[in-house]
mmCIF file as gemmi writes it, N, C-alpha and C atoms, coordinates in Angstrom:
data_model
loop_
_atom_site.group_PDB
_atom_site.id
_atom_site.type_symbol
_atom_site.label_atom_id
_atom_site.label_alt_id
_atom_site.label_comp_id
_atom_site.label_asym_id
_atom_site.label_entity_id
_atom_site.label_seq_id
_atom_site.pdbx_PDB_ins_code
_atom_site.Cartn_x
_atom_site.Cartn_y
_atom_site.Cartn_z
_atom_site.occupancy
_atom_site.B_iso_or_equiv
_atom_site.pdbx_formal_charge
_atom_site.auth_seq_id
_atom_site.auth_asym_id
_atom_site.pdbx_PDB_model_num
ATOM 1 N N . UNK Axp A 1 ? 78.886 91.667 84.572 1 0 ? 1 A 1
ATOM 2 C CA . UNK Axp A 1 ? 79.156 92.393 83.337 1 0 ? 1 A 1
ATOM 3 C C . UNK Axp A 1 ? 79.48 93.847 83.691 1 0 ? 1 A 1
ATOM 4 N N . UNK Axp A 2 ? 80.619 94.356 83.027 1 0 ? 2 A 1
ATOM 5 C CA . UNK Axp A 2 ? 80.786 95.674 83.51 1 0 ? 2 A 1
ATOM 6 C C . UNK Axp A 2 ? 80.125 96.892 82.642 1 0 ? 2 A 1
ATOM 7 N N . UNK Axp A 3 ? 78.694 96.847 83.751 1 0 ? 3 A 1
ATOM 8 C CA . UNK Axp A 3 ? 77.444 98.124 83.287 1 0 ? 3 A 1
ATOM 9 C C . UNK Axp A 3 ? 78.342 99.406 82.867 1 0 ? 3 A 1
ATOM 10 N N . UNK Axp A 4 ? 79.433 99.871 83.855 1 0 ? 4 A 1
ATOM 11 C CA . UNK Axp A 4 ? 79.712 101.049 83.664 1 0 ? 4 A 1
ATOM 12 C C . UNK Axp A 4 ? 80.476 101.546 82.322 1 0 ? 4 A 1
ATOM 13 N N . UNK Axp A 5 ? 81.078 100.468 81.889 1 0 ? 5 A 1
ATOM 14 C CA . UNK Axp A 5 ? 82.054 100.587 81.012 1 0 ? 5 A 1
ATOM 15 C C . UNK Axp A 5 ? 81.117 100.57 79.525 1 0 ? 5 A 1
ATOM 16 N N . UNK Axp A 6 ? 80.167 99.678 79.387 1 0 ? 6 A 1
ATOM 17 C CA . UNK Axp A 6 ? 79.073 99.739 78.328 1 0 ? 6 A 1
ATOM 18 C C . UNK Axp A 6 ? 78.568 101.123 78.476 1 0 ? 6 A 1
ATOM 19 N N . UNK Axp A 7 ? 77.922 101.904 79.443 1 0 ? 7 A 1
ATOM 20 C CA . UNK Axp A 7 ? 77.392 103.067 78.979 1 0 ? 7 A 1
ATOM 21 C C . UNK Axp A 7 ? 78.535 104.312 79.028 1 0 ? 7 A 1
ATOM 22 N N . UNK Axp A 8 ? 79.416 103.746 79.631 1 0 ? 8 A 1
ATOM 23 C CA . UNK Axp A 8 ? 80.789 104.745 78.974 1 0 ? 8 A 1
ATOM 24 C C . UNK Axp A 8 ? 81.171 104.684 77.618 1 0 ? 8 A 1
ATOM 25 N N . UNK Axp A 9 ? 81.802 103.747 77.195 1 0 ? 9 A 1
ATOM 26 C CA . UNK Axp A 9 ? 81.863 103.523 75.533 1 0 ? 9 A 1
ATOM 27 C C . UNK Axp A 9 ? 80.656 104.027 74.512 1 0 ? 9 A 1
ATOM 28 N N . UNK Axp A 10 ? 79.401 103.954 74.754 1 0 ? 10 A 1
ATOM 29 C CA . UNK Axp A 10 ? 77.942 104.036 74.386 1 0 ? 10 A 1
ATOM 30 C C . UNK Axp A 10 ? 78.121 105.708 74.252 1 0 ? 10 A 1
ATOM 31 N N . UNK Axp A 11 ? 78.508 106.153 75.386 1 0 ? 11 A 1
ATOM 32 C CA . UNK Axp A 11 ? 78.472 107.669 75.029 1 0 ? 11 A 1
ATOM 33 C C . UNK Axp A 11 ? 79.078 108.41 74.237 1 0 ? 11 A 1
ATOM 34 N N . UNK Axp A 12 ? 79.966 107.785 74.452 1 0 ? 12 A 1
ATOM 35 C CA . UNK Axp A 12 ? 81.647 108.414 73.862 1 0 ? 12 A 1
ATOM 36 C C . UNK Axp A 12 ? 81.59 108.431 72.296 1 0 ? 12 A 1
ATOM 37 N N . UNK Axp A 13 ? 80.663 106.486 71.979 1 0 ? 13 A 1
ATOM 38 C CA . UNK Axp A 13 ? 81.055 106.537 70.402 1 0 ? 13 A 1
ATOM 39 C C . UNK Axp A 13 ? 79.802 107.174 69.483 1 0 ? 13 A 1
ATOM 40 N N . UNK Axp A 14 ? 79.246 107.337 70.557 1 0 ? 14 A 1
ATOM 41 C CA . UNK Axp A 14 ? 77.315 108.173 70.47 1 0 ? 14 A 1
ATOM 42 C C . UNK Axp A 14 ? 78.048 109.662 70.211 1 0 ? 14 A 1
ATOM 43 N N . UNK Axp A 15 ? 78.588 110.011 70.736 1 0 ? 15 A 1
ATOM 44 C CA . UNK Axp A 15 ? 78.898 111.574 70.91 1 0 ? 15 A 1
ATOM 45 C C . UNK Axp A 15 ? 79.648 112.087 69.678 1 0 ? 15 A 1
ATOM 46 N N . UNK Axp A 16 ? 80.565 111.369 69.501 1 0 ? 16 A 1
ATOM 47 C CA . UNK Axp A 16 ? 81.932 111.028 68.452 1 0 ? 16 A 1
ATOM 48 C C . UNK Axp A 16 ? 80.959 111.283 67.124 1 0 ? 16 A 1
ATOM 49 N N . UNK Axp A 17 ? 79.923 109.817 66.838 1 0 ? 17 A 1
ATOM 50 C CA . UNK Axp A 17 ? 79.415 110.104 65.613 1 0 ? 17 A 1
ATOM 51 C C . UNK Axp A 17 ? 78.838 111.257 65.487 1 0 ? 17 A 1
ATOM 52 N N . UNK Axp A 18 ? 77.976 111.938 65.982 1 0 ? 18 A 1
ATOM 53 C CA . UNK Axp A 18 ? 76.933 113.136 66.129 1 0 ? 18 A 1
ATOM 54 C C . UNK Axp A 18 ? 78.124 114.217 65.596 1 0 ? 18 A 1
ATOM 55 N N . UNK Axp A 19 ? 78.973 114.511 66.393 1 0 ? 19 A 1
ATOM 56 C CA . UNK Axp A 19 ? 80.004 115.694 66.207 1 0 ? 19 A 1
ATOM 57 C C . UNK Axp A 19 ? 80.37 115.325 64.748 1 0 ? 19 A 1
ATOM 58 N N . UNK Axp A 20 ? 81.172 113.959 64.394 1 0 ? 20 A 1
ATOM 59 C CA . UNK Axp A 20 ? 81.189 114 62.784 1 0 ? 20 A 1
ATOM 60 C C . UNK Axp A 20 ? 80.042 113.985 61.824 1 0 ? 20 A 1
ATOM 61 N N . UNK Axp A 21 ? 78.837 113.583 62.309 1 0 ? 21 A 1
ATOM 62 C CA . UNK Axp A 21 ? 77.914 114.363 61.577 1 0 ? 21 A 1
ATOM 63 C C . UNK Axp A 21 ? 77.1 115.241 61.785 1 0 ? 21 A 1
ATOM 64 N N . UNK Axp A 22 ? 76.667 116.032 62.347 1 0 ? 22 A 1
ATOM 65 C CA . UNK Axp A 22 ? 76.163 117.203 62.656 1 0 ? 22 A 1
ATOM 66 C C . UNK Axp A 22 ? 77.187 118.43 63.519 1 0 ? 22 A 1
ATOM 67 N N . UNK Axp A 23 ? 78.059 118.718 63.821 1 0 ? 23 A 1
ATOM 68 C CA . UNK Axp A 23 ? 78.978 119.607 64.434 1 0 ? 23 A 1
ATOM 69 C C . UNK Axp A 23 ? 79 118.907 65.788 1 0 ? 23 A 1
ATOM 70 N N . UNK Axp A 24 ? 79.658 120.179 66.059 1 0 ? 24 A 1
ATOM 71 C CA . UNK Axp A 24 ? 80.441 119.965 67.829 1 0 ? 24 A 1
ATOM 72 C C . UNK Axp A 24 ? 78.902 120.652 68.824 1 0 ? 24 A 1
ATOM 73 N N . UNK Axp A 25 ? 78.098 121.597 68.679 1 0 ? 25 A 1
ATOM 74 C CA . UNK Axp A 25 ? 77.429 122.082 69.539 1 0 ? 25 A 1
ATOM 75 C C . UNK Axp A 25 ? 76.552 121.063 69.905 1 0 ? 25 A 1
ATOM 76 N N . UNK Axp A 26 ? 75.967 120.213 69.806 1 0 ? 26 A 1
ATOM 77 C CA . UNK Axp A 26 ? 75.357 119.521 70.718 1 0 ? 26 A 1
ATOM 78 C C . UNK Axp A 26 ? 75.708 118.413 71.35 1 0 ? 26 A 1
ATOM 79 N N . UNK Axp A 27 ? 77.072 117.753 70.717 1 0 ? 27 A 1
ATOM 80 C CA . UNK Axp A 27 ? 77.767 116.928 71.758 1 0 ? 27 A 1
ATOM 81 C C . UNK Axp A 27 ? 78.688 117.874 72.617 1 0 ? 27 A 1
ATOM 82 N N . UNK Axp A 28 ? 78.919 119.192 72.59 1 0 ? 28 A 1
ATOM 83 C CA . UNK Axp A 28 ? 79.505 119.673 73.703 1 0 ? 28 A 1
ATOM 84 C C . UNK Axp A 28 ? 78.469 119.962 74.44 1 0 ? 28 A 1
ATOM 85 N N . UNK Axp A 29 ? 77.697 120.011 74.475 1 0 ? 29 A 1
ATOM 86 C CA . UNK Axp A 29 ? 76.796 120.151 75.896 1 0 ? 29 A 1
ATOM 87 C C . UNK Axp A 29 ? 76.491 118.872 76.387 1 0 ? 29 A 1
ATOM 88 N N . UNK Axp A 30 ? 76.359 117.854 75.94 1 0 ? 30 A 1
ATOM 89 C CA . UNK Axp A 30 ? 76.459 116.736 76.529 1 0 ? 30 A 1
ATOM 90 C C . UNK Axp A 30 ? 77.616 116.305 77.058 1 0 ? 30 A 1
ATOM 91 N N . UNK Axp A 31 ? 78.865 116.86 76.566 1 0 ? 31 A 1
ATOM 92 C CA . UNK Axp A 31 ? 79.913 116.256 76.943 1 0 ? 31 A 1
ATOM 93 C C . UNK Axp A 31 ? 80.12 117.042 78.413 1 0 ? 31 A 1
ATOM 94 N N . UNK Axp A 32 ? 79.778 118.514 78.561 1 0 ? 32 A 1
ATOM 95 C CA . UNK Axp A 32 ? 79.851 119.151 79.769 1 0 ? 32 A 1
ATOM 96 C C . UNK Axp A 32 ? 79.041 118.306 80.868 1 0 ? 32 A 1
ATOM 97 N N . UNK Axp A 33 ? 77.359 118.01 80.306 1 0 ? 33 A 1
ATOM 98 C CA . UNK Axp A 33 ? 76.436 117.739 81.253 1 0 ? 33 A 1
ATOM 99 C C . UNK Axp A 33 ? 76.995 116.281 82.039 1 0 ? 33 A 1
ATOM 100 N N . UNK Axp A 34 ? 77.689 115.591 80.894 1 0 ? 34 A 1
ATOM 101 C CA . UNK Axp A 34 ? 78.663 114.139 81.461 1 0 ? 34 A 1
ATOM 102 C C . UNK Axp A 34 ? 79.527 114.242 82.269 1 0 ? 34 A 1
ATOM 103 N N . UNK Axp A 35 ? 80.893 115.25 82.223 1 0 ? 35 A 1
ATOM 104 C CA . UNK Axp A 35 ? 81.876 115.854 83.318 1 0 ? 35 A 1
ATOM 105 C C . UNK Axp A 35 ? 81.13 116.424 84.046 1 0 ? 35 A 1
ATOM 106 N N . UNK Axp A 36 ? 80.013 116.903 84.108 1 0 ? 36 A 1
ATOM 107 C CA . UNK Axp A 36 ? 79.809 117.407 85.913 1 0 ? 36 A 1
ATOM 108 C C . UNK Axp A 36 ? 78.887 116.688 86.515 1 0 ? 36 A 1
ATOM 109 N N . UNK Axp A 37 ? 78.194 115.043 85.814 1 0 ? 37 A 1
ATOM 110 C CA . UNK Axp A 37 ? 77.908 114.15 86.55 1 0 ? 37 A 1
ATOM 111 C C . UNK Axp A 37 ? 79.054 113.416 86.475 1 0 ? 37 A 1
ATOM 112 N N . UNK Axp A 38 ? 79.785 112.707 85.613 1 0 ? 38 A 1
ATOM 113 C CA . UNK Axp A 38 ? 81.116 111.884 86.639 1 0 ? 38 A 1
ATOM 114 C C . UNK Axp A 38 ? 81.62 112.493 87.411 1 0 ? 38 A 1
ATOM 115 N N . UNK Axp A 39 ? 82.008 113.679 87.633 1 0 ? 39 A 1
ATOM 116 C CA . UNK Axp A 39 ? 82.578 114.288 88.492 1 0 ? 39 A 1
ATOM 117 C C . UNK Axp A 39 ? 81.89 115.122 89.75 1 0 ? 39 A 1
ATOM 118 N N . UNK Axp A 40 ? 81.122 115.482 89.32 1 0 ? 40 A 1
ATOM 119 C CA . UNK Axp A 40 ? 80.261 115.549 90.329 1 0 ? 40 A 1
ATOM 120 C C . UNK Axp A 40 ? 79.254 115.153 91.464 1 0 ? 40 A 1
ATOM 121 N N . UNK Axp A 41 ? 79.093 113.844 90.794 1 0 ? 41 A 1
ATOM 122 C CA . UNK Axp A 41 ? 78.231 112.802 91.652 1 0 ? 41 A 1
ATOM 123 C C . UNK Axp A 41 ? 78.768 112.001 92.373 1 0 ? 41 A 1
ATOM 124 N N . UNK Axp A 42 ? 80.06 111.909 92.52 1 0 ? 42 A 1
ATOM 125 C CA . UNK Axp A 42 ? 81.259 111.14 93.256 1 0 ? 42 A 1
ATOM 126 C C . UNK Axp A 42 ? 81.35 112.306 94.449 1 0 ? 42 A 1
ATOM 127 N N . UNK Axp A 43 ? 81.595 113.832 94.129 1 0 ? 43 A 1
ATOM 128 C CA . UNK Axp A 43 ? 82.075 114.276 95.011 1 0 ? 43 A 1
ATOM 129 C C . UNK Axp A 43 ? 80.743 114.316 96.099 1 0 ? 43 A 1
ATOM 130 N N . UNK Axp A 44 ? 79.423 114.173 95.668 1 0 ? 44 A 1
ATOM 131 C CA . UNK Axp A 44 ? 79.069 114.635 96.746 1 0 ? 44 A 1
ATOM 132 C C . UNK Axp A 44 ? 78.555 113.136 97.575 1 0 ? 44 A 1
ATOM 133 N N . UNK Axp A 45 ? 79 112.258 97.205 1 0 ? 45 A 1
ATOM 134 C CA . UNK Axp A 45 ? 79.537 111.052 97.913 1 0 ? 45 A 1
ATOM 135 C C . UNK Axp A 45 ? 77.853 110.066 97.432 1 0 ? 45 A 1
ATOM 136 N N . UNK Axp A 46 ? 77.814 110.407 96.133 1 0 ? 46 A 1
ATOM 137 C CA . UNK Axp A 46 ? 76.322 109.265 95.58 1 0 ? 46 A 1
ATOM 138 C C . UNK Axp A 46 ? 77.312 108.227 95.386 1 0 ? 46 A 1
ATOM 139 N N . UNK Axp A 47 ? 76.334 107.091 95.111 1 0 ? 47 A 1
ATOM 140 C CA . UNK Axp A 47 ? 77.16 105.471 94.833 1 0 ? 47 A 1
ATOM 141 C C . UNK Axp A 47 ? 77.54 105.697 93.167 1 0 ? 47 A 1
ATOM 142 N N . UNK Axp A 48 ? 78.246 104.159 92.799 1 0 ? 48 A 1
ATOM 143 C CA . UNK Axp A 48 ? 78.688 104.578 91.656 1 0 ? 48 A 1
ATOM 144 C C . UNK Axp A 48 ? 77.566 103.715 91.11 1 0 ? 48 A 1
ATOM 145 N N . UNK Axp A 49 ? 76.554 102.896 91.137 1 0 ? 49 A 1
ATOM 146 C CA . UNK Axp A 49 ? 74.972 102.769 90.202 1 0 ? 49 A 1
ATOM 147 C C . UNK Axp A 49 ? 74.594 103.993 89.774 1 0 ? 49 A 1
ATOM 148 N N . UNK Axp A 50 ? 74.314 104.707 90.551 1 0 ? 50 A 1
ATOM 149 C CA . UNK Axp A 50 ? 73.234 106.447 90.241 1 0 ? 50 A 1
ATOM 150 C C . UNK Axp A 50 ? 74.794 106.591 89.054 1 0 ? 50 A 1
ATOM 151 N N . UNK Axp A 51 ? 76.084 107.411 89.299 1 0 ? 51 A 1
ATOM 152 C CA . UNK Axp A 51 ? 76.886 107.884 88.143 1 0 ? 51 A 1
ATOM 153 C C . UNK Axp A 51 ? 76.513 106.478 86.801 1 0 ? 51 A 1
ATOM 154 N N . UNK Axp A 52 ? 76.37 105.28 87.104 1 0 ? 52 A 1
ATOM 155 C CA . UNK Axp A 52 ? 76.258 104.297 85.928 1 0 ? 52 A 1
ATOM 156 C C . UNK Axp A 52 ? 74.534 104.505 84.774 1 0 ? 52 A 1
ATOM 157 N N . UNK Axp A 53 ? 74.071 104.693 86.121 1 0 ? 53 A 1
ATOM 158 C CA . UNK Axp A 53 ? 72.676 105.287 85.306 1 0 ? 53 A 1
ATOM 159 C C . UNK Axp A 53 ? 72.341 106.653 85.012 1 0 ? 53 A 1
ATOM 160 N N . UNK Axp A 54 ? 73.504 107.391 85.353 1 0 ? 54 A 1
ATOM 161 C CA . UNK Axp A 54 ? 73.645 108.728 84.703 1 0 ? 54 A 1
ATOM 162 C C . UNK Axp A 54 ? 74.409 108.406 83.264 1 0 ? 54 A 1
ATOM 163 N N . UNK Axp A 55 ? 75.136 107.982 83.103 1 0 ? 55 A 1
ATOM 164 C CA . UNK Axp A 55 ? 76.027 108.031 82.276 1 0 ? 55 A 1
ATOM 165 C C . UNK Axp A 55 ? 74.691 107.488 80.789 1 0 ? 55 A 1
ATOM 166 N N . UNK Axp A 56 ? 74.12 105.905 81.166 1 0 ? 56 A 1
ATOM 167 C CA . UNK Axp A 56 ? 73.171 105.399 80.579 1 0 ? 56 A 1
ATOM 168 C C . UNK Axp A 56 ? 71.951 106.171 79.996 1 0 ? 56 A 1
ATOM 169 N N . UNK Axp A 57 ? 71.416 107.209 80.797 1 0 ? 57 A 1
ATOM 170 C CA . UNK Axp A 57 ? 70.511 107.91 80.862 1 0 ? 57 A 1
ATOM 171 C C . UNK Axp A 57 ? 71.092 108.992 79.281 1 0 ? 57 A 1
ATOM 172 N N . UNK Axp A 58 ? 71.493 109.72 79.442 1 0 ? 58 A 1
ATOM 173 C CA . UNK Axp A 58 ? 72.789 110.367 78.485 1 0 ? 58 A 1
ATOM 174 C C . UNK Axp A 58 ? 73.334 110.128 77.176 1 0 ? 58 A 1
ATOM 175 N N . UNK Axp A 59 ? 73.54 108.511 77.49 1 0 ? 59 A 1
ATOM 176 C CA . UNK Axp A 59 ? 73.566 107.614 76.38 1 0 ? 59 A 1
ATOM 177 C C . UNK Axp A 59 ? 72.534 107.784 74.897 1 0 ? 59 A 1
ATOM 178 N N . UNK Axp A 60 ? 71.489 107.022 76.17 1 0 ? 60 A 1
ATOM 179 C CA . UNK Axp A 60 ? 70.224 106.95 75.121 1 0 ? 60 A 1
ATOM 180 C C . UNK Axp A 60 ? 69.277 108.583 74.978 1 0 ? 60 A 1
ATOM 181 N N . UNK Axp A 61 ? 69.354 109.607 75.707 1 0 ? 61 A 1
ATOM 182 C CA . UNK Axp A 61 ? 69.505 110.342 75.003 1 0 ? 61 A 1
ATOM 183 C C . UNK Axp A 61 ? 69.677 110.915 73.683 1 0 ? 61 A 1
ATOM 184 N N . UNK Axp A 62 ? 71.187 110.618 73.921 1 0 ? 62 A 1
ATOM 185 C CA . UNK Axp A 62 ? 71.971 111.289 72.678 1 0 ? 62 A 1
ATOM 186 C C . UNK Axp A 62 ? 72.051 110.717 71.552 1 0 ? 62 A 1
ATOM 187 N N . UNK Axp A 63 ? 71.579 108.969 71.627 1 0 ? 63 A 1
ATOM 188 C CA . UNK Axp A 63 ? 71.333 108.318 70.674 1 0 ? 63 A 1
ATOM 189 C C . UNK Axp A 63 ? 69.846 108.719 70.422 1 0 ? 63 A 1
ATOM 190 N N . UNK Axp A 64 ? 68.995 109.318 70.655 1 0 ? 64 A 1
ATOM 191 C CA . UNK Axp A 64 ? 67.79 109.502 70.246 1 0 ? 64 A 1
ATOM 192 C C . UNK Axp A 64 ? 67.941 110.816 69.793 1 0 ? 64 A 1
ATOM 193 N N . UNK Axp A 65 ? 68.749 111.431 70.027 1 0 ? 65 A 1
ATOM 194 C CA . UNK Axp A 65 ? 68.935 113.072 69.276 1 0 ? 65 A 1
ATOM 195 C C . UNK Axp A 65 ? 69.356 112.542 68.065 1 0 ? 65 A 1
ATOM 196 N N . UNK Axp A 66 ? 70.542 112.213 68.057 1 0 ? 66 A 1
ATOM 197 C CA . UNK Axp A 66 ? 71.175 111.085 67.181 1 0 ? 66 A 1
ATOM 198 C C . UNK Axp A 66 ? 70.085 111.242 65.814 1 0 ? 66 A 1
ATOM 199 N N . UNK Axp A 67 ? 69.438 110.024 66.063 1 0 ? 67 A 1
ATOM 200 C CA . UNK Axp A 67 ? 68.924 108.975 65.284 1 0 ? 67 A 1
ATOM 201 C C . UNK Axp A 67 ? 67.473 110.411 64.549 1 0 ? 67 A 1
ATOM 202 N N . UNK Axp A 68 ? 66.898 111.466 65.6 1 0 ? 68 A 1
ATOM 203 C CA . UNK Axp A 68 ? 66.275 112.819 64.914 1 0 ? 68 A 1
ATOM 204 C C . UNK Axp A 68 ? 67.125 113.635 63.814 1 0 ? 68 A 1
ATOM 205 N N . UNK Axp A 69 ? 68.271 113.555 64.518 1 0 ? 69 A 1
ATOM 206 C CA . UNK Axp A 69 ? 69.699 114.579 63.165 1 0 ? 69 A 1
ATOM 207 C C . UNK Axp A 69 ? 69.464 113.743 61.934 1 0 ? 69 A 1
ATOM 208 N N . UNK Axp A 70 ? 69.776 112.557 62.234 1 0 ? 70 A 1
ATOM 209 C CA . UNK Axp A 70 ? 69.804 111.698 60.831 1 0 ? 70 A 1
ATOM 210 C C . UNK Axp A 70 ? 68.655 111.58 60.132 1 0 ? 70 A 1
ATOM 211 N N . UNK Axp A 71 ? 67.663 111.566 60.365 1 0 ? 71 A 1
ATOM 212 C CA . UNK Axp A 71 ? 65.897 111.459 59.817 1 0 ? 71 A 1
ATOM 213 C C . UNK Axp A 71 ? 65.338 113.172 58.918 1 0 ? 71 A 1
ATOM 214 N N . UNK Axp A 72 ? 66.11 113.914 60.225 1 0 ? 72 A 1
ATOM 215 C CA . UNK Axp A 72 ? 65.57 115.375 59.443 1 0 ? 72 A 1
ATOM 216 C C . UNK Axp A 72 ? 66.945 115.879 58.645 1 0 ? 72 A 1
């Protein structure tokens, strides 16, 4: 099953909703903290599991910020 692509999509449509409902400032810091682990965790030559469980990690995160915006 392709892990990476589930917590890629997961973020993206995690991030997407938040910005249409609560603004852009806290999915842009996630969206930064995401570009300088995909991109960064490649360069310094980690496997691509650790970037898959970064990405995952991030995910559920932001779905738990998420799911606080919507409650309060």
């Amino acid at each position: 099953m392709p892990w990476g692509l589930i917590a890629l999509v997961a973020f993206w449509v995690v991030a997407i909703r938040l910005w249409i409902v609560d603004g852009p400032k806290v999915p842009l810091v996630f969206i930064a903290i995401w570009a300088a682990g995909y991109f960064g965790l490649p360069a310094l030559g980690v496997g691509g599991y650790l970037v898959v469980a970064f990405q995952a990690v991030l995910a559920a995160i932001l779905l738990i910020v998420e799911r606080y915006k919507e409650v309060t």
